[in-house]
Phi, psi and omega in degrees: 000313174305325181255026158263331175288317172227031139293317177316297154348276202273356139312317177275357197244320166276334170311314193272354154291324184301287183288352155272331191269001179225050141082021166324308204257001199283080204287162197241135146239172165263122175221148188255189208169121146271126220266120206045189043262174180200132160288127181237142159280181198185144163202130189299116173249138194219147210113170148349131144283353172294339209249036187258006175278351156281340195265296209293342178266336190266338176266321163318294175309331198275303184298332172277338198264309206268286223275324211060020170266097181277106161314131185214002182217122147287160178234134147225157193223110173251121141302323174239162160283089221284346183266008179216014169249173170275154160321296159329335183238028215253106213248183194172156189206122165333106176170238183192139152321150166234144209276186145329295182316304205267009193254351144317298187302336200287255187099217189287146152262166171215207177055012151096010191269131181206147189249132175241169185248163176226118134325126195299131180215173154198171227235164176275141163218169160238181193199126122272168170298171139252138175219290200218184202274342151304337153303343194269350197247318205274014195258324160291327179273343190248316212266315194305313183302315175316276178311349131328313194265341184285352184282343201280116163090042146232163213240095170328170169209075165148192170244027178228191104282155196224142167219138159320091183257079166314078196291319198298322194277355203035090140209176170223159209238068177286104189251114158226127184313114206240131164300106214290151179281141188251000000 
């Protein structure tokens, strides 16, 4: 019984290191900015935003595989609002920046790949860590309220949110675009 309690311990003592170490305690401030431009390859997802990390190994596998394109910054453009949409309808699209360079090479996409441009804007953003693959669920939940609340009496431009993965920098780069004060 004594040595179940503290395998127990210390299972619960590396958990709460895990999620402490991916960025729990982490503070968000806001900052504006101007944001691209960035060419994105991109693929349409409808569903969980939990559940977009197949869309995103699959728009990789095709520019890395097919294409020769090494990727270092994924892109998502989420659309709805998961506290006012069903999880099922919840719509968003996938992918990854693509340089200048790389973009002779793209030619037809096929697989559902479609290439979009993001116009230089500019937008409130937050950085989070990338630490461990739990940064990736707890970066949303610590950054949209902060961005939420800083959005209150201002007047977006567009209809999406954008977030950034920056692998060299490890953060990810929450951005929504805004209508500059005049």
């Amino acid at each position: 019984m004594k040595k179940a309690l503290i395998i127990i311990a210390v299972l619960a003592a590396v958990a709460l290191g895990l999620v402490l170490y991916s960025g729990i305690c982490y503070s968000v401030s806001v900052t504006e900015r101007e944001i691209g431009p960035y060419t994105m390859v991109l693929k349409k997802h409808i569903g969980s935003y939990y559940k977009t990390g197949s869309v995103f190994e699959e728009v990789g596998e095709v520019l890395g595989k097919k294409i020769d394109i090494k990727t270092l910054k994924g892109a998502g453009l989420y659309y709805d609002d998961p506290a006012k949409v069903k999880e099922e309808e919840l719509r968003s699209e996938c992918g990854f920046i693509v340089s200048s360079a790389d973009l002779g090479k793209i030619g037809a996409l096929d697989e559902g790949l479609f290439v979009r441009d993001f116009q230089k804007k500019v937008c409130a953003t937050c950085e989070f860590p990338i630490k461990t693959y739990l940064s990736y669920m707890i970066g949303p939940s610590k950054v949209y309220p902060v961005l939420g609340e800083y959005l209150k009496g201002k007047t977006t431009d567009g209809d999406f949110g954008l977030e950034i993965y920056d692998m060299q920098e490890k953060k990810i780069i929450y951005c929504m675009p805004i209508k500059a004060e005049k």
